[in-house]
C-alpha positions as CSV (number, residue, x, y, z in Angstrom):
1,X,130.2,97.9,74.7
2,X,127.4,100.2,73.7
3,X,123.6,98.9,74.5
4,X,121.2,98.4,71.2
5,X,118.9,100.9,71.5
6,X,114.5,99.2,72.0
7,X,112.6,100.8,70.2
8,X,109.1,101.1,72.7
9,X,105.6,102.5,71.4
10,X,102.1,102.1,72.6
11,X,100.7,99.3,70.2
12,X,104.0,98.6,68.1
13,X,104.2,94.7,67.3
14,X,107.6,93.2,67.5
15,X,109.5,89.9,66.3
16,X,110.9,89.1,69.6
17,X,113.4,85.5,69.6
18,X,116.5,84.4,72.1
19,X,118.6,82.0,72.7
20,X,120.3,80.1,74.7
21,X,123.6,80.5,76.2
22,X,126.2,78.7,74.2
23,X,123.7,77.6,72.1
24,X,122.6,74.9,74.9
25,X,118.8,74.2,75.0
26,X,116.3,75.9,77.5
27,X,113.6,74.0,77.0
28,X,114.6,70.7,77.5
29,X,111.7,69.3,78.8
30,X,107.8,69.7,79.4
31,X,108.6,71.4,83.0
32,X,110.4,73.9,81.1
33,X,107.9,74.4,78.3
34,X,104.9,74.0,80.7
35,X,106.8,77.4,82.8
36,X,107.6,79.3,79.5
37,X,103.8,79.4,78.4
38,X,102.8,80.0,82.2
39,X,104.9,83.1,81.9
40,X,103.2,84.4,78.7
41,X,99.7,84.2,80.4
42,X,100.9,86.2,83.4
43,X,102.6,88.4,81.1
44,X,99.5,89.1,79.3
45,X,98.3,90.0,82.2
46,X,100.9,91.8,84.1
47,X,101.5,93.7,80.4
48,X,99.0,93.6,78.4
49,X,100.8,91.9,75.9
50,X,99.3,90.3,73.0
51,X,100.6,87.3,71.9
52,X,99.7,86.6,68.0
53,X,102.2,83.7,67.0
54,X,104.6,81.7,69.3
55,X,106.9,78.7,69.4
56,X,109.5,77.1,71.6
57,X,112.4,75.5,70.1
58,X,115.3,73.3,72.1
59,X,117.5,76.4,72.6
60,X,115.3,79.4,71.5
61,X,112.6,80.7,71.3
62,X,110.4,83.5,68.9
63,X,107.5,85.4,69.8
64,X,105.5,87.8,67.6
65,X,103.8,90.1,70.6
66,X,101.9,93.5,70.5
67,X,102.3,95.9,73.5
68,X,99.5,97.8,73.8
69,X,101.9,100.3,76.2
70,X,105.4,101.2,75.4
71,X,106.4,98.5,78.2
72,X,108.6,95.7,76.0
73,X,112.0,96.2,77.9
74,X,110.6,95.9,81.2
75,X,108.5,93.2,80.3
76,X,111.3,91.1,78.5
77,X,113.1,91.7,81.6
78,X,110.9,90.3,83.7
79,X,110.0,87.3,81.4
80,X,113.6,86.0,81.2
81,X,114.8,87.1,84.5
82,X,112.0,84.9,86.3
83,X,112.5,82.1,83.7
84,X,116.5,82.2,84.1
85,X,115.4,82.1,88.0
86,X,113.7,78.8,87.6
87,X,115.6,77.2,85.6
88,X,118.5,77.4,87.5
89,X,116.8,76.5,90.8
90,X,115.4,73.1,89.2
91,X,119.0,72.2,88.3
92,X,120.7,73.7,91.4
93,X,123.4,75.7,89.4
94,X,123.9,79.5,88.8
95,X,124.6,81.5,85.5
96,X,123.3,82.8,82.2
97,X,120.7,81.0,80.8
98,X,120.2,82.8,77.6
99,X,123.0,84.4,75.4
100,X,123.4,87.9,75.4
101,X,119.6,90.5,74.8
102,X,117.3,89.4,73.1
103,X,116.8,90.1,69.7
104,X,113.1,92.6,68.9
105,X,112.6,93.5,65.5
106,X,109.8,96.2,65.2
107,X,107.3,94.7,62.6
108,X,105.2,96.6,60.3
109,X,101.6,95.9,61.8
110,X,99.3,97.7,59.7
111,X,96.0,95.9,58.6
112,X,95.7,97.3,55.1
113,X,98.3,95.1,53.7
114,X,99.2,92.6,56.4
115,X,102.2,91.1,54.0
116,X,104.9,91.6,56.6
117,X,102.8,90.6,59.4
118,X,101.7,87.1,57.6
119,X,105.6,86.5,57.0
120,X,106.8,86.8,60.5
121,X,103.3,84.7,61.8
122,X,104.4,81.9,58.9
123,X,108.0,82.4,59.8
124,X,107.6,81.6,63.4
125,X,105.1,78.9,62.7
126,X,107.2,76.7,60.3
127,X,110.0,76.7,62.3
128,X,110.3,73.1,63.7
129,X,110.2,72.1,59.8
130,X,113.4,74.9,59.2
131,X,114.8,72.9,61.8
132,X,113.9,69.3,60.3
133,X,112.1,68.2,63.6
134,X,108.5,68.2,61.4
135,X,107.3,67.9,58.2
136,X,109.6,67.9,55.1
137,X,111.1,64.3,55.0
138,X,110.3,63.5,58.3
139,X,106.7,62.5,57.8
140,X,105.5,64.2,60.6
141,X,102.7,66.7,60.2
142,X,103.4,70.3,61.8
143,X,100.6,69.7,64.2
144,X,102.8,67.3,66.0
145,X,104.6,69.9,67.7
146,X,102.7,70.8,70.2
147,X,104.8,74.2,71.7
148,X,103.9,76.2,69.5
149,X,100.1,79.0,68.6
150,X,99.7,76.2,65.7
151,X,97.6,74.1,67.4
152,X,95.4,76.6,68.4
153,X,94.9,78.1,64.9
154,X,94.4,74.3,63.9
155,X,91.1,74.1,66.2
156,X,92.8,73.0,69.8
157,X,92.0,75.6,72.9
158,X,93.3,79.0,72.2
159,X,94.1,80.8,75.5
160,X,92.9,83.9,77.0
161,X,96.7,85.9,75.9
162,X,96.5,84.6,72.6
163,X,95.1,87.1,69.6
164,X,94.4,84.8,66.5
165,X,92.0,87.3,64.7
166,X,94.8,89.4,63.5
167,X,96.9,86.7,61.4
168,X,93.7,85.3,60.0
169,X,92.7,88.7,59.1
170,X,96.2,89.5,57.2
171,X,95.1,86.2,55.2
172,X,91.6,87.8,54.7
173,X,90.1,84.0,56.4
174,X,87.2,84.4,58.9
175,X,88.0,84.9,62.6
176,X,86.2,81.6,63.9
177,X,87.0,77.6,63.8
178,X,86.8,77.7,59.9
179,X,89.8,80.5,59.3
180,X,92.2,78.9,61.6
181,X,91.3,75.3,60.4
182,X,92.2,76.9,56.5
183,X,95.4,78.8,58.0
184,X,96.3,75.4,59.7
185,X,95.8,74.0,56.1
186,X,98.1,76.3,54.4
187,X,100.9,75.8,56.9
188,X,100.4,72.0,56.5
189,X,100.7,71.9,52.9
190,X,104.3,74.3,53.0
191,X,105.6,72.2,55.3
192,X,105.8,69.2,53.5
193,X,108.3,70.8,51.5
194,X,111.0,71.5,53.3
195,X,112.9,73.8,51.1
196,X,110.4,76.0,50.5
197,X,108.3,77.1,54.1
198,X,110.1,80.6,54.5
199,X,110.7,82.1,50.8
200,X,114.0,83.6,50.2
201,X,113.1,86.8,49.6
202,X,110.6,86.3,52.9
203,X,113.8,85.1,54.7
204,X,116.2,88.4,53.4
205,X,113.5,90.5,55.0
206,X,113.7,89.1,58.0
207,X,117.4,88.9,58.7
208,X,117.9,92.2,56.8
209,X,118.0,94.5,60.0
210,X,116.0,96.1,63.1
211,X,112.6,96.7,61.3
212,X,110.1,94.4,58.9
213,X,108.1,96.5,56.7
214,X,108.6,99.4,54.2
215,X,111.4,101.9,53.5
216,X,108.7,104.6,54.5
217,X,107.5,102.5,57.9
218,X,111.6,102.5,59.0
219,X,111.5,106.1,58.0
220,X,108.5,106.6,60.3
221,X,110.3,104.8,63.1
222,X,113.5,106.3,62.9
223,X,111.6,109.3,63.0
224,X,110.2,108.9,66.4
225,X,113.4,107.2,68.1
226,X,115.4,110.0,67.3
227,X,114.7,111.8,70.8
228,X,115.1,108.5,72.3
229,X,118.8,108.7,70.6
230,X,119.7,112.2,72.3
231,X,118.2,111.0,75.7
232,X,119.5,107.9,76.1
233,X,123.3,109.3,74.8
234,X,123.0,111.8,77.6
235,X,123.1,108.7,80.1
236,X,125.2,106.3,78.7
237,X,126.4,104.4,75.6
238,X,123.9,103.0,73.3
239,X,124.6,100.9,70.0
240,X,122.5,98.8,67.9
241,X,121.3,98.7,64.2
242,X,118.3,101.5,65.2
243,X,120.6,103.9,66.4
244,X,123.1,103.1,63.9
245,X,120.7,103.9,60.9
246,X,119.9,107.5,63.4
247,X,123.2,108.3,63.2
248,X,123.5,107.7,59.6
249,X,120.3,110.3,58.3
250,X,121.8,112.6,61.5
251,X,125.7,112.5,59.7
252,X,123.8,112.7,55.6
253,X,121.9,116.0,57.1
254,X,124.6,117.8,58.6
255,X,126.3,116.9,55.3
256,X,123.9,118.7,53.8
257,X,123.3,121.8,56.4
258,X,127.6,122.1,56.3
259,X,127.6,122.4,52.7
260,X,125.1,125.1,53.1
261,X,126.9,127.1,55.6
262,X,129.7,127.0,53.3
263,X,128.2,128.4,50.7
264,X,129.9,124.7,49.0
265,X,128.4,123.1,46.0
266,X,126.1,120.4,47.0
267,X,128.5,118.0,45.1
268,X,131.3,116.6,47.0
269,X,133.6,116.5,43.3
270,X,133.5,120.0,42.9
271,X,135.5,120.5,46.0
272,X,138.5,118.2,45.7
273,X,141.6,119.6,44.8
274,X,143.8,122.6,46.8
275,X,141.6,125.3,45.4
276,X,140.0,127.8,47.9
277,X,137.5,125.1,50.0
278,X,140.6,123.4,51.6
279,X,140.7,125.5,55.0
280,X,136.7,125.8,55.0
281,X,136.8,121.8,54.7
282,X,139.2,121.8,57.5
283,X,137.2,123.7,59.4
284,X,133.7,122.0,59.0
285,X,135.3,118.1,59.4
286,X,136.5,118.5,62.5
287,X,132.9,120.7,63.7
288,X,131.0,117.3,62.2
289,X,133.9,114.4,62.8
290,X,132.2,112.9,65.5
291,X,128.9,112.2,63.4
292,X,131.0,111.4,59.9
293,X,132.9,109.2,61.2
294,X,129.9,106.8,62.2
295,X,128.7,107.1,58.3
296,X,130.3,105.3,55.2
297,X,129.8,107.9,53.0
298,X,129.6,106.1,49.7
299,X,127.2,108.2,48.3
300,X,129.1,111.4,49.2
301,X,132.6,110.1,48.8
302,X,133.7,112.0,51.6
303,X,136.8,110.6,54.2
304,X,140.0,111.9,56.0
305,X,142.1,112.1,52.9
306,X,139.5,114.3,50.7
307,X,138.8,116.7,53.7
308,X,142.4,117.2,54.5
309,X,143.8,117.7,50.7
């Protein structure tokens, strides 16, 4: 099965969440909690990862982490390889702890809007309400749960690997004891209501793919994983949303450059029928197969039957 392709780059913030195997928990008690945290300070350290926003769940987890260097895959590797170490020495068995990779979605950091940024920091942080553990009908303020960056935006001790200036900075609130306390605030007041802590048009951007921001930000990251593609093809087999949407602009512009060659009208209509384009079309589908095939060309209504008519 091919690999999703990571997308790596020196200061690129990422959405970063796992669970565990089965769906059975991985944080079953304070041990367990009490290791995970222990292993984002060393990270911090060994990496130079930021941590902006964090939370531990029964069986998963999310994290919303700068990396300073392009070093997320070996980090993530280490993180969950030591943790899946432990955990299975403390219970004397063997095995997969979490299921499958992780999941890193490439986040749009920029400061000058800081929208996509506050929904993943707000997403992360309302979570135990999402999951009816706090807030909503339960009663329970969101400060109750205590594994998660909440408690230190709230006013609690906010540790060395923790960055809290950014989110308060994407909700334009002072970076002291006065901004978190009013971000604390805000989360407190959404999560009474159950229903509405992660909008839904907040929730379709997160779940819509590989990147959070705008069409022109995935543009500019597709743009510079597109030698990553080539290299890593060269080696082995590599899958994934990222290098699906490569493949796709790669298929659209040789589309484009065949058509050219051809001396073919750039609409596809024109060339349908048994006129003189049928052995040119031969011809150019079998040079470009191997990328068309990867494509649904809806927009170009190209497939097997047109180019063989």
């Amino acid at each position: 099965m091919a690999r999703p392709l990571r997308y790596e780059a020196a200061g690129a913030v990422y959405h970063v969440m796992a669970r565990g195997d089965g769906g059975k928990n991985v944080f079953e008690d304070d041990k367990d909690r009490f290791a995970w945290t222990d292993l984002l300070e060393r990270a911090h350290d060994r990496f130079g990862w930021w941590v902006h926003a964090w939370v531990l769940m029964g069986n998963h987890f999310h994290l919303l982490i700068e990396t300073p260097e392009p070093n997320l895959v070996a980090g993530m590797k280490w993180m969950l390889g030591v943790y899946s170490q432990g955990w299975n020495r403390r219970r004397q068995r063997c095995g997969h702890v979490f299921q499958g990779r992780y999941k890193s979605v490439v986040v749009n950091g920029e400061e000058a809007g800081g929208s996509y940024f506050k929904i993943v920091a707000d997403y992360i942080h309302l979570n135990p309400v999402r999951s009816g553990w706090e807030g909503g009908e339960t009663g329970k303020r969101l400060q109750s749960w205590h594994w998660s960056s909440f408690g230190a935006y709230a006013g609690g001790k906010v540790p060395e690997w923790l960055e809290t200036g950014r989110v308060l900075r994407a909700f334009r609130l002072s970076q002291d004891g006065r901004g978190g306390k009013a971000y604390a605030g805000y989360l407190e007041a959404r999560a009474k209501n159950k229903k509405g802590v992660v909008s839904d048009e907040a929730l379709e951007q997160l779940r819509r793919g590989w990147y959070l921001g705008e069409v022109s930000f995935g543009e500019k990251v597709l743009s510079a994983i597109k030698a990553a593609v080539g290299k890593e093809r060269k080696r082995s087999s590599v899958g994934g949303a990222a290098a699906k949407a490569h493949d796709e602009a790669e298929a659209q512009r040789l589309v484009v450059e065949a058509l050219a060659e051809l001396g073919a009208p750039g609409d596809t209509a024109a060339l349908s029928g048994r006129g003189r384009w049928r052995r040119r079309r031969r011809r150019w589908w079998r040079r470009w197969c191997a990328s068309i095939q990867r494509w649904q060309t809806d927009g170009w209504q190209l497939d097997w039957e047109w180019a063989m008519r």
